[in-house]
C-alpha positions as a Markdown table, in Angstrom:
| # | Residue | x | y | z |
|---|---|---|---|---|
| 1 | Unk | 21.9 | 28.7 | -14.1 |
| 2 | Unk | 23.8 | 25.8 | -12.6 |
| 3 | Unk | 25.4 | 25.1 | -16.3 |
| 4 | Unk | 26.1 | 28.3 | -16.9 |
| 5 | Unk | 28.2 | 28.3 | -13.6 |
| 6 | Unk | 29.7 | 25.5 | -14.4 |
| 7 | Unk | 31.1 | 26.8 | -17.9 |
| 8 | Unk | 32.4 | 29.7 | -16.5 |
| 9 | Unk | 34.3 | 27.4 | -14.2 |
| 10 | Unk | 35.4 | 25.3 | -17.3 |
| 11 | Unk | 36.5 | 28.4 | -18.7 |
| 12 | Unk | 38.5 | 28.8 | -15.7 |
| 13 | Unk | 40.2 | 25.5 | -15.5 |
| 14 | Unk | 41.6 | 25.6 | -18.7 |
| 15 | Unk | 43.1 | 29.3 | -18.6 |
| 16 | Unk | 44.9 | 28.9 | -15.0 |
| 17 | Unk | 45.7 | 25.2 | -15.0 |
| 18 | Unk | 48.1 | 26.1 | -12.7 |
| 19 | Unk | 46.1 | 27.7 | -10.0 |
| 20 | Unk | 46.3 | 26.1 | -6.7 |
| 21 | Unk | 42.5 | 26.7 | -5.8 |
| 22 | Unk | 41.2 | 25.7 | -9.1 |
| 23 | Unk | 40.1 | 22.2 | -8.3 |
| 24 | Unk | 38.4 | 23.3 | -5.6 |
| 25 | Unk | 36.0 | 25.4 | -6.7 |
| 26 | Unk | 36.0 | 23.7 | -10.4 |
| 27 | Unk | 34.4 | 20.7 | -8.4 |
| 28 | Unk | 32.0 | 22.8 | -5.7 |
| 29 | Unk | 29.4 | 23.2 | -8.6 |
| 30 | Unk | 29.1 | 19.7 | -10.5 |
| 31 | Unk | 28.7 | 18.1 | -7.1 |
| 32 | Unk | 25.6 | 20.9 | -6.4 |
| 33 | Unk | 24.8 | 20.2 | -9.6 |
| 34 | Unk | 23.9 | 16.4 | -9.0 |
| 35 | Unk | 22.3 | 16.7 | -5.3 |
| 36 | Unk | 19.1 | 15.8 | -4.9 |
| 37 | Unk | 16.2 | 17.3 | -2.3 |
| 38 | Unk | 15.3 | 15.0 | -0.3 |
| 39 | Unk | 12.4 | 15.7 | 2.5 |
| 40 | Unk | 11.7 | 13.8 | 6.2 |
| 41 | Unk | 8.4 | 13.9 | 7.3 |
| 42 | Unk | 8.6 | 13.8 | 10.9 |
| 43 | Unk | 12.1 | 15.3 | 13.2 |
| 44 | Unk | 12.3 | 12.8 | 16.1 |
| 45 | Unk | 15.4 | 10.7 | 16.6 |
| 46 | Unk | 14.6 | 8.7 | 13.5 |
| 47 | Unk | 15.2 | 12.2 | 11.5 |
| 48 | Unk | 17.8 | 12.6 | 13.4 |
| 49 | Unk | 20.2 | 9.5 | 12.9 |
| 50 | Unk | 19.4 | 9.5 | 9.2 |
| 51 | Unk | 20.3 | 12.8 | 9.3 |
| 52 | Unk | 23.4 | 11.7 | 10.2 |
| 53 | Unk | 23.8 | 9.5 | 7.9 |
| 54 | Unk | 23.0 | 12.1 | 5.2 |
| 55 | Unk | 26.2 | 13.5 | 5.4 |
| 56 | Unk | 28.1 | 11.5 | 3.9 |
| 57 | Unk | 25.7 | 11.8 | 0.6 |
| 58 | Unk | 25.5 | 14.2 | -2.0 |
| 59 | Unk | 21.6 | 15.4 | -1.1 |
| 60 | Unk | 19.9 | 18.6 | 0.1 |
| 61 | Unk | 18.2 | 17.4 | 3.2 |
| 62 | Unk | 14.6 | 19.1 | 4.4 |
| 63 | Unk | 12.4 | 18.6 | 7.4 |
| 64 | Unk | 8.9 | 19.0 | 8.1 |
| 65 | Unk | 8.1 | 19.0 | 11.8 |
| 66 | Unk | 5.7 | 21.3 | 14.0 |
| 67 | Unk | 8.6 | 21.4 | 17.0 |
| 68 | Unk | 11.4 | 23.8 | 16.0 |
| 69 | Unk | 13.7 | 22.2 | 18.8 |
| 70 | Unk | 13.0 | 19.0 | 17.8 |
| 71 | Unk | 16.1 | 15.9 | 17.5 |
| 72 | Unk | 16.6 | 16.8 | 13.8 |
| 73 | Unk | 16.1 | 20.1 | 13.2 |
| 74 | Unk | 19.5 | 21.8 | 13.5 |
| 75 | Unk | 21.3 | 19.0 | 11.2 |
| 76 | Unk | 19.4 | 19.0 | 8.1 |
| 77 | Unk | 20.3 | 21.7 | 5.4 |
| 78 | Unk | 16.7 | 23.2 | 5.7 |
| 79 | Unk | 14.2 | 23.1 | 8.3 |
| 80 | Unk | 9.8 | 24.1 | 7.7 |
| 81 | Unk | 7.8 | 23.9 | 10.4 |
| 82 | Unk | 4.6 | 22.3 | 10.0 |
| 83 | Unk | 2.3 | 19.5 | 10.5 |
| 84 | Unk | 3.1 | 16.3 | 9.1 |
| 85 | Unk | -0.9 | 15.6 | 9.2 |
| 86 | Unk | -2.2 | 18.6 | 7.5 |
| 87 | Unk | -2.4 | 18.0 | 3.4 |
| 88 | Unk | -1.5 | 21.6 | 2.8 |
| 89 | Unk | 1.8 | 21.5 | 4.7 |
| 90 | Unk | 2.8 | 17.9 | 3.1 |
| 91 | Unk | 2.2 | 19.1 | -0.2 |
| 92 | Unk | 3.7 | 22.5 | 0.4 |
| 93 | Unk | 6.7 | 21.0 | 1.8 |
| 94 | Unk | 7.0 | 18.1 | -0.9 |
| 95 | Unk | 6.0 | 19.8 | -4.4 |
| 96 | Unk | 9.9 | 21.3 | -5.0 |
| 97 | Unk | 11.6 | 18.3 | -3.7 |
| 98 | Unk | 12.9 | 15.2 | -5.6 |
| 99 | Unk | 11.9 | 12.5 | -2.9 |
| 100 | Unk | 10.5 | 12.0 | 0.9 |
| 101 | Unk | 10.9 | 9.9 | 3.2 |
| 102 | Unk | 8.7 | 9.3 | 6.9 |
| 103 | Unk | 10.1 | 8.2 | 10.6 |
| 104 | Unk | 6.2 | 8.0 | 11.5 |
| 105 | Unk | 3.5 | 6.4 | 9.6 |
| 106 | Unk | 0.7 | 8.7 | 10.7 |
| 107 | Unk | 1.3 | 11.2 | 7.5 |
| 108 | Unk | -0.9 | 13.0 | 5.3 |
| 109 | Unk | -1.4 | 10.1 | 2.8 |
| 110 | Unk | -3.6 | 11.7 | 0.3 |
| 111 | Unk | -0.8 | 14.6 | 0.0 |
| 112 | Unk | 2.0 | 12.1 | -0.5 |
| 113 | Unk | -0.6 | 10.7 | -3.3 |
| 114 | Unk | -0.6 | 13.7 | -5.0 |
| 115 | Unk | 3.2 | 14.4 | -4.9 |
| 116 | Unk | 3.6 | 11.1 | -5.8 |
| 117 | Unk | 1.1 | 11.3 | -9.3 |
| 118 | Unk | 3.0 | 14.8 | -9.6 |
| 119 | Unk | 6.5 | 12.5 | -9.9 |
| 120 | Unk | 7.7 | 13.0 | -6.5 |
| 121 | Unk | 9.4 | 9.5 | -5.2 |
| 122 | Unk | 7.9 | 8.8 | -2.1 |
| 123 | Unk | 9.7 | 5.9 | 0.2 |
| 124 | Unk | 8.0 | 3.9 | 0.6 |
| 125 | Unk | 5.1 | 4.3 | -1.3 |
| 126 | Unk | 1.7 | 6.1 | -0.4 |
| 127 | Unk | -0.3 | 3.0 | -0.9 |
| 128 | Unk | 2.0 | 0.9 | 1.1 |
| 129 | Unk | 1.7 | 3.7 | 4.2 |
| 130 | Unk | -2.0 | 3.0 | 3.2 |
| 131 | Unk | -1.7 | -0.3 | 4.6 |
| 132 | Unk | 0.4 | -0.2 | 7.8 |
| 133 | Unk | -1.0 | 2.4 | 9.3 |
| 134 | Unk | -4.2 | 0.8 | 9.4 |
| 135 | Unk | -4.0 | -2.4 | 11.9 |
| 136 | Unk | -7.3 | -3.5 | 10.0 |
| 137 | Unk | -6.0 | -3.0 | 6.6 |
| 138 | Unk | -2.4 | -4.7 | 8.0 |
| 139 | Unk | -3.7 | -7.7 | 9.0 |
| 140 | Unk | -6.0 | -8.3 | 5.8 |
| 141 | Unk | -2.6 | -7.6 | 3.8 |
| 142 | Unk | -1.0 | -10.7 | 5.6 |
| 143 | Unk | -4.5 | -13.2 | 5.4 |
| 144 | Unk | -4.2 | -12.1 | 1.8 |
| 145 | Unk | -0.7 | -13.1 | 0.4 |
| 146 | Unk | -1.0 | -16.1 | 2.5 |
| 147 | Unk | 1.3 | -14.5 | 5.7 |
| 148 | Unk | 1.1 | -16.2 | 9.3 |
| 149 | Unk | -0.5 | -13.8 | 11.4 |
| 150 | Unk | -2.5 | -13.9 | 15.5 |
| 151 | Unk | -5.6 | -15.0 | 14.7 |
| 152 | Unk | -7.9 | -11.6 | 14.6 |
| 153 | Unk | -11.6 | -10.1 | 14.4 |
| 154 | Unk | -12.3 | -6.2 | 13.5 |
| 155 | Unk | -14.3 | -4.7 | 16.6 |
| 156 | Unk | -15.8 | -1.4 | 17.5 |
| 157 | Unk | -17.1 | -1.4 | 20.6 |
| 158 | Unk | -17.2 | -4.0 | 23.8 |
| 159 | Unk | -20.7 | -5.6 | 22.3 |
| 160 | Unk | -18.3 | -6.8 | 19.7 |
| 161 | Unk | -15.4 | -8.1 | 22.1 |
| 162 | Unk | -18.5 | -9.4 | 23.4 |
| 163 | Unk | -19.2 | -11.8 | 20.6 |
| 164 | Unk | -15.9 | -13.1 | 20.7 |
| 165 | Unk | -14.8 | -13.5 | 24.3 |
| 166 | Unk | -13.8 | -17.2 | 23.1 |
| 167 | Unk | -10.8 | -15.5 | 21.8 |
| 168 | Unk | -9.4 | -14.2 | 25.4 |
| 169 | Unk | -7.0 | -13.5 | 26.4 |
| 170 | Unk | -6.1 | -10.8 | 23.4 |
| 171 | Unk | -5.2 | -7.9 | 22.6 |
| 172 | Unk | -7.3 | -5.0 | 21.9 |
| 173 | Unk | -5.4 | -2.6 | 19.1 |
| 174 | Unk | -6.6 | 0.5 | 17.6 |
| 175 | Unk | -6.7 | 0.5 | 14.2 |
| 176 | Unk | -4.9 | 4.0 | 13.8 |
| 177 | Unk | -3.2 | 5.9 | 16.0 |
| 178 | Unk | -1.1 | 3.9 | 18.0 |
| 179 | Unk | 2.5 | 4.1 | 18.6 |
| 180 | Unk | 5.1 | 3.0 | 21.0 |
| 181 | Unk | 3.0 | 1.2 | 23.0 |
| 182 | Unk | -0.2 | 3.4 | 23.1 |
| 183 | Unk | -3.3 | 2.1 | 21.5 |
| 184 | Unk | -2.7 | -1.4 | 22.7 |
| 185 | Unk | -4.3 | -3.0 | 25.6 |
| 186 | Unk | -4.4 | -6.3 | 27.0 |
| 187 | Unk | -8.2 | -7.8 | 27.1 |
| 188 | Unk | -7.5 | -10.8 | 29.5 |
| 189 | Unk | -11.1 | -12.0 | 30.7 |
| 190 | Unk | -14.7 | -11.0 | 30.6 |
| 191 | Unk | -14.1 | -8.5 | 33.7 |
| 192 | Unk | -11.9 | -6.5 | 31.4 |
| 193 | Unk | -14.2 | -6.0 | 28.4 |
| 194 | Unk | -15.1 | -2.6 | 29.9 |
| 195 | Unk | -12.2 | -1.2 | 29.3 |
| 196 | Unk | -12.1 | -2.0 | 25.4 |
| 197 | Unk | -11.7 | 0.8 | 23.0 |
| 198 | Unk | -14.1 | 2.4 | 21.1 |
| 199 | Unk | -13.9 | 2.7 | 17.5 |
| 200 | Unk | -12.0 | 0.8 | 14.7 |
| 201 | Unk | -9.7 | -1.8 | 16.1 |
| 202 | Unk | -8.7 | -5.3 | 15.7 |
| 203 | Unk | -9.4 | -8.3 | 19.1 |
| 204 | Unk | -5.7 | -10.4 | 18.3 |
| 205 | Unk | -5.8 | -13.2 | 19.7 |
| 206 | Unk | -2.6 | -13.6 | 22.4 |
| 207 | Unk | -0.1 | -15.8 | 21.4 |
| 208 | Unk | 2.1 | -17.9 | 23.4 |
| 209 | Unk | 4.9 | -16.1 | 23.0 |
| 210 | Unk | 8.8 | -17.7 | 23.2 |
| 211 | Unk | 10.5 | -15.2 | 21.6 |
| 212 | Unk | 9.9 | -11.9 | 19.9 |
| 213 | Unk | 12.2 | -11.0 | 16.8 |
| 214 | Unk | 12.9 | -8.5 | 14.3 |
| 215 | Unk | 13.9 | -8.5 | 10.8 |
| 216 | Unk | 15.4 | -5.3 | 9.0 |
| 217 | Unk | 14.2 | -5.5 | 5.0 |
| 218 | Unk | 16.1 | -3.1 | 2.1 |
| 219 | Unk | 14.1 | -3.2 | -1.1 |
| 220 | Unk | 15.6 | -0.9 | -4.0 |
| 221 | Unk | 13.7 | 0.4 | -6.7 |
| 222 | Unk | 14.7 | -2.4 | -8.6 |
| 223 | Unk | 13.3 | -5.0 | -6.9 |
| 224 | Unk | 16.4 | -6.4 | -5.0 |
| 225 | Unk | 16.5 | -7.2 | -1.6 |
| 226 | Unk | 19.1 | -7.3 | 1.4 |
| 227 | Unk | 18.2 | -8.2 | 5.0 |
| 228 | Unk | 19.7 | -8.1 | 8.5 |
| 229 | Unk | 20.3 | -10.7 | 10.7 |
| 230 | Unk | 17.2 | -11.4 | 13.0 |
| 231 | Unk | 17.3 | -9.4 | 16.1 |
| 232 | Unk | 15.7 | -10.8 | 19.4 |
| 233 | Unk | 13.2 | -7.9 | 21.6 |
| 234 | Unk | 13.0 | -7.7 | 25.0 |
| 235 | Unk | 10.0 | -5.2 | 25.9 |
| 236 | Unk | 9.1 | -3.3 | 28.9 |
| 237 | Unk | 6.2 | -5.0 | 30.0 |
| 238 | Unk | 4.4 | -2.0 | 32.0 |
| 239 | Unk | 5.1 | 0.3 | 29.1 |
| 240 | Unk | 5.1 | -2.1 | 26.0 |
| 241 | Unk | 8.4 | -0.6 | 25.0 |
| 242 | Unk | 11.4 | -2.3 | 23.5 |
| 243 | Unk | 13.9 | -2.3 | 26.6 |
| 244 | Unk | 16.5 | -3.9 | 24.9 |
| 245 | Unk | 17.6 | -6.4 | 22.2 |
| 246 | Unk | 20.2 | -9.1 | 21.1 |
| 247 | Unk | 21.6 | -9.4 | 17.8 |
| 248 | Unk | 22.0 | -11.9 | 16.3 |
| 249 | Unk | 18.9 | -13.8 | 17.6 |
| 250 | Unk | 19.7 | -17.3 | 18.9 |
| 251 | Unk | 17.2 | -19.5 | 16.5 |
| 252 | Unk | 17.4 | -23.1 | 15.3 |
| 253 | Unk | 18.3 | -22.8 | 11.8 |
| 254 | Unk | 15.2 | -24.0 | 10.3 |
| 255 | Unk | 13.2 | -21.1 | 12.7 |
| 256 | Unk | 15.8 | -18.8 | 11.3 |
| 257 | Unk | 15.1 | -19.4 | 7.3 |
| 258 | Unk | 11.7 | -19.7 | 8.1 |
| 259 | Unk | 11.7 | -16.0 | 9.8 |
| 260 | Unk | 13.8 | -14.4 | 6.9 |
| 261 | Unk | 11.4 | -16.1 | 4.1 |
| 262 | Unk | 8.3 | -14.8 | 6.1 |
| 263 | Unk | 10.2 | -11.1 | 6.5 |
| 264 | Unk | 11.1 | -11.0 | 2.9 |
| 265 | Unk | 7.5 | -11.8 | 1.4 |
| 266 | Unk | 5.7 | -9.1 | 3.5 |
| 267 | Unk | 8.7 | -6.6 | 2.1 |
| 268 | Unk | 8.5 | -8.1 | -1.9 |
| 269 | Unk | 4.6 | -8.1 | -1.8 |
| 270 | Unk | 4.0 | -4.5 | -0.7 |
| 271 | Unk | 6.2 | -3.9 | -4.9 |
| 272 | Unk | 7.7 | -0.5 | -3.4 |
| 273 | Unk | 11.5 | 0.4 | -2.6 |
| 274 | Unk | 12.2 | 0.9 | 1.3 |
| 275 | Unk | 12.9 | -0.2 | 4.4 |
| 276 | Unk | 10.9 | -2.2 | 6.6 |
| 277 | Unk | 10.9 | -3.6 | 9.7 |
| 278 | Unk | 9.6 | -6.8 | 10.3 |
| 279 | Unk | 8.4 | -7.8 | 13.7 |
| 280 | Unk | 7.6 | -11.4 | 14.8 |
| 281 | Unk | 6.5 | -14.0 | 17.6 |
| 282 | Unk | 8.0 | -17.6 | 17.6 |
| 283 | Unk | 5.2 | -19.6 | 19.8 |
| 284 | Unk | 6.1 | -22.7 | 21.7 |
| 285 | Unk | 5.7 | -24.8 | 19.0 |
| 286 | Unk | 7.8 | -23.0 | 16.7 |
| 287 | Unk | 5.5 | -21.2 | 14.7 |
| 288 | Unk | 6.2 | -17.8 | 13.3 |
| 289 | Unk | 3.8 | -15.6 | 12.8 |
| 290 | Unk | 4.2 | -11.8 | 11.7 |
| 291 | Unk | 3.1 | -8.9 | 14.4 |
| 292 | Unk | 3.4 | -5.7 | 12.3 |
| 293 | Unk | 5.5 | -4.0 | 10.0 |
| 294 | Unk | 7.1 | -0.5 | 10.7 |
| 295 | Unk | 7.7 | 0.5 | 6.9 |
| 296 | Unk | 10.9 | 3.0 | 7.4 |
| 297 | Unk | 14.1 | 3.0 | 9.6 |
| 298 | Unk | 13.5 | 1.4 | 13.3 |
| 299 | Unk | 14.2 | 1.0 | 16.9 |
| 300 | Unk | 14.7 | -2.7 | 16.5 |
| 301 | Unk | 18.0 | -1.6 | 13.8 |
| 302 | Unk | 19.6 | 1.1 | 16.0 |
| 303 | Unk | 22.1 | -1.8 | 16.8 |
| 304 | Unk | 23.2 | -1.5 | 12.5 |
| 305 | Unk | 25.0 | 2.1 | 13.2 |
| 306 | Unk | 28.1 | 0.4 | 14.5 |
| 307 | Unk | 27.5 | -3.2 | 14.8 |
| 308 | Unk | 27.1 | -3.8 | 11.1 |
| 309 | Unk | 28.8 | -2.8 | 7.8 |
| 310 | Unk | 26.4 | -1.0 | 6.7 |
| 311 | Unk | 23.6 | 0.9 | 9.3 |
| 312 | Unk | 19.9 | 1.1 | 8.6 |
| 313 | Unk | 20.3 | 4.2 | 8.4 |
| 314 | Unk | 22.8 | 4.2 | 5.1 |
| 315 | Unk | 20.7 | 1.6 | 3.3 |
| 316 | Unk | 17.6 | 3.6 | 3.5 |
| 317 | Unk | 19.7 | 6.5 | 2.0 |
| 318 | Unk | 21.4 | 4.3 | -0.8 |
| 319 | Unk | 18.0 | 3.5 | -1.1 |
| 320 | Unk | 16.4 | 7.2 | -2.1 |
| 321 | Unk | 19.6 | 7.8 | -4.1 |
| 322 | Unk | 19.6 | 4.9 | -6.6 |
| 323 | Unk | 23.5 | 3.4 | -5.1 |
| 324 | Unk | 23.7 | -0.2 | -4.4 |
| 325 | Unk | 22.7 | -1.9 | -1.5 |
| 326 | Unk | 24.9 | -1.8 | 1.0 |
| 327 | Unk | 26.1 | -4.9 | 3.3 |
| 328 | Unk | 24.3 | -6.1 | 6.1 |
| 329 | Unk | 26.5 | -8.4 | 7.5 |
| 330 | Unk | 27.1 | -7.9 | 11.7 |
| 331 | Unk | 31.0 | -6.7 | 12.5 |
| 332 | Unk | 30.3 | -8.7 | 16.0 |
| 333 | Unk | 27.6 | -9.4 | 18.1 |
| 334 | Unk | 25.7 | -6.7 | 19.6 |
| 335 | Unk | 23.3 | -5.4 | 22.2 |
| 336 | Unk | 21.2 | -1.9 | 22.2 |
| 337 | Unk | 19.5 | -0.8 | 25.3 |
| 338 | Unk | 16.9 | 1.8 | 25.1 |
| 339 | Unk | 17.1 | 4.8 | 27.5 |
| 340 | Unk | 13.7 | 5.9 | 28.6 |
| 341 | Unk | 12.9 | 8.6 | 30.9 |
| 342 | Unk | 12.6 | 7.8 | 34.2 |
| 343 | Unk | 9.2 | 7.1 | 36.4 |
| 344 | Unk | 8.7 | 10.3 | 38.5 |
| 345 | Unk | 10.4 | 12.9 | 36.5 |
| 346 | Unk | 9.5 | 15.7 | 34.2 |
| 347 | Unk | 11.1 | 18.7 | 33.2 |
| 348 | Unk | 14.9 | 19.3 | 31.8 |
| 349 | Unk | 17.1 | 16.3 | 31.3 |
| 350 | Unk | 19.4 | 15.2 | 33.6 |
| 351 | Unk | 21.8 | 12.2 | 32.5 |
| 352 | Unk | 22.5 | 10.6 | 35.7 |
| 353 | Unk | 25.4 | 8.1 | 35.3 |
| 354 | Unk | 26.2 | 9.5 | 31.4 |
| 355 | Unk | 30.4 | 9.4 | 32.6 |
| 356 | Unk | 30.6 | 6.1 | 33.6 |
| 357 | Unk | 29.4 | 4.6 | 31.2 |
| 358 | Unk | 31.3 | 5.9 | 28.8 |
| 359 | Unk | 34.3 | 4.5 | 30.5 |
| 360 | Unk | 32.9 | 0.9 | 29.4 |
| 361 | Unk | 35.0 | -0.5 | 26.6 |
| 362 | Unk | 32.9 | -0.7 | 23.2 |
| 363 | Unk | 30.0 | 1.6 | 24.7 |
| 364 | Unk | 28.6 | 3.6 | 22.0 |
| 365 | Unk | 26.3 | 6.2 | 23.0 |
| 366 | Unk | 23.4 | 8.0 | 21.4 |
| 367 | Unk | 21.5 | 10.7 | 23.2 |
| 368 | Unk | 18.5 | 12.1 | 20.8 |
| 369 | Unk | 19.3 | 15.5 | 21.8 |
| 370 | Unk | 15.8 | 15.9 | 23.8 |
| 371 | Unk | 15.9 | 18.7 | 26.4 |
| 372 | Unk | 12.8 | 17.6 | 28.1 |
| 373 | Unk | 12.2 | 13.6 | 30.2 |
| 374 | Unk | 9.0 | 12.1 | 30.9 |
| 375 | Unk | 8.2 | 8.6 | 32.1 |
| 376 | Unk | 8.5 | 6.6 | 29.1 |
| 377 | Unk | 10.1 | 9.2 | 26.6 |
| 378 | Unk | 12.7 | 7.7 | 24.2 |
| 379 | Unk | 15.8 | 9.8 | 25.5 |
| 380 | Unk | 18.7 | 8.1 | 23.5 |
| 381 | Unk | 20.1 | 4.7 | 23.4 |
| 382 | Unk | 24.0 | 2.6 | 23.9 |
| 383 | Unk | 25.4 | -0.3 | 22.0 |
| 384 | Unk | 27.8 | -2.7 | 22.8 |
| 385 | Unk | 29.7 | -5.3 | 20.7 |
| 386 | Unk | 31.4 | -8.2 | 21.9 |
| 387 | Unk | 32.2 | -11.5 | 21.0 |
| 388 | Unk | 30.5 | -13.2 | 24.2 |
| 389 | Unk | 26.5 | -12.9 | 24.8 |
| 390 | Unk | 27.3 | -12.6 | 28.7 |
| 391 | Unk | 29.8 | -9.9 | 28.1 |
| 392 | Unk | 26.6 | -8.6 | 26.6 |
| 393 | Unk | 24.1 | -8.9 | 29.2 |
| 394 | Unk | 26.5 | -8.3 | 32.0 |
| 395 | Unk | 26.9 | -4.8 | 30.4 |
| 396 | Unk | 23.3 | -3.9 | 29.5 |
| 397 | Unk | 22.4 | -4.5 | 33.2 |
| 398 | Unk | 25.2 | -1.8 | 34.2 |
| 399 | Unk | 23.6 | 0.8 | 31.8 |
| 400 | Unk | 20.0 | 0.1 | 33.0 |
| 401 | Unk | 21.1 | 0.8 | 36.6 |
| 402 | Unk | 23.1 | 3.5 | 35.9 |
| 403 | Unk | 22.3 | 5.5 | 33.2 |
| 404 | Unk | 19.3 | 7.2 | 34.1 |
| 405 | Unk | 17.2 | 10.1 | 32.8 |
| 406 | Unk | 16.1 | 12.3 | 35.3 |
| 407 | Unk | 15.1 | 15.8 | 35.9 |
């Protein structure tokens, strides 16, 4: 059908040369022609931002997401609700589309298997999702390409903690499920054993953390690889969120190669195009050693939309649509503060201080587009550049005292 179309407007272009709306409509169709269907699995503010990024791409863009209302749903060409869990609704949603993409790693995996023996491109692929979403099966992926890693055991229940209360303080981390914070708890003595989770999870032994960084990976189906410039993570110790983040990180050079090697082996060895984030401590003595690996676009890159020449976001799209990688070099310095619902307030959003800061000079502001607050929600976020760090600082305090989300 499509090249039948675009005969008849061949046809057309060469018996009215002249006409003034010709090229309009000549070139409407061979750009159709070309798009590809791409699907999101997931409609949060991830979905969203790349979203936004989709349009300036020639692709057909499709979400899966249960929440009609959700951050993504009104700017992608077609929205299907559904459950990004349930195998039917994956492999419903992904059987007529050219490639998918996640912004969460707890997917139907066995659907996104199928699609993918059925030729659908999955980024990234099914077996890597495999991996990271499975703390157990994570950390065996770094002992066994030779990755440093927290010093681990797999537990089940507090007998097991039990056998290895030599290892305390550590964390306790569910093996699946956990996100944002949840799933993780801090097992600091023997008195706090009782509280340990029951099921799969991993006992990491607590490292003596200096500073915690990020690394932003692009791998292309190719092979080739670009990477960001190491961002340092500040987290919200109650709620284990990122609060906010520098970039770039302020590292000796030899901590910084050291870093971008580690970032780019865990990225090369999992052999599948995408994007990946990955997170690391530096201890006291300089060590590095790799905490997890978000495989898709993240809150640690946010910073990329304007600070850099090329976003996250845009990679992961040049990415799915075969173009080159793009450049990931920083435009200036640049700070992203996370705005998180407020403690005490549920309901409709209110954006208490939203006007002034948008008065501060180089204030970029993303709200996800979230009618509703809770404490803890991810509500939107603001960027800064500037040349000077306490420029900076100076203005991420300002936002955190008064841009608030409230009901």
């Amino acid at each position: 059908m499509r090249k039948a179309i675009n005969s008849l407007f061949l046809i057309f272009h060469f018996l009215f040369p002249a006409c003034p709306v010709r090229r309009a409509y000549f070139f409407t169709p061979l750009i159709f022609a070309t798009m590809l269907k791409v699907g999101i699995l997931g409609g949060g503010q991830l979905g969203r931002m790349l979203l936004q990024a989709a349009a300036n791409y020639p692709v057909e863009t499709f979400v899966l997401e249960n929440d009609p209302e959700c951050p993504a749903a009104h700017l992608c060409h077609h929205f299907v609700p559904g459950n990004i869990r349930d195998f039917d609704a994956v492999y419903d949603f992904g059987k007529g589309l050219d490639a998918l993409t996640i912004e969460i790693e707890h997917v139907n995996i066995d659907a996104l298997e199928k699609l993918e023996n059925e030729g659908v491109k999955i980024f990234p692929k099914p077996a890597v999702l495999k991996i990271i979403k499975n703390k157990i099966l994570q950390k065996q992926y770094y002992a066994d390409n030779q990755l440093p890693s927290a010093e681990y055991q797999v537990v089940h229940n507090r007998t097991d903690i039990q056998q290895y209360e030599y290892m305390l303080p550590s964390f306790n981390k569910l093996a699946e499920g956990g996100y944002d914070g949840r799933g993780v708890q801090l097992i600091r003595t023997s008195e706090d054993i009782n509280k340990a989770f029951i099921g799969a999870a991993i006992l990491e032994k607590m490292v003596d953390i200096k500073k915690e960084i990020s690394v932003m990976v692009a791998v292309n189906s190719k092979g080739e690889t670009a990477h960001y410039p190491p961002v340092e993570m500040i987290f919200d110790p109650d709620l284990n969120l990122l609060d906010y983040q520098l970039c770039p990180a302020e590292l000796p050079d030899k901590i910084l190669w050291k870093a971008e090697a580690i970032a780019l082996a865990v990225a090369r060895n999992f052999h599948s195009p995408g994007l990946f984030a990955v997170e690391m401590f530096i201890d006291a003595n300089d060590d590095v050693f790799v905490n997890e690996t978000a495989p898709r676009v993240h809150n640690s890159g946010h910073h990329t939309i304007e600070a850099h020449y090329c976003s996250q976001f845009d990679m992961l799209w040049r990415i799915m649509l075969r173009y080159p990688l793009g450049n990931t070099d920083a435009i200036l310095p640049s700070i992203m503060i996370n705005i998180i619902g407020a403690e005490g307030f549920n309901g409709n959003v209110k954006y208490e201080g939203l006007e002034e800061v948008l008065k501060l000079e180089n204030a970029f502001v993303h709200l996800y587009g979230k009618t509703q607050t809770k404490p803890g929600r991810k509500m939107g976020h603001v960027t800064f550049l500037s040349k000077e760090k306490q420029d900076l600082l100076q203005k991420s305090i300002k936002v955190k005292r008064t841009l608030i989300a409230r009901s």
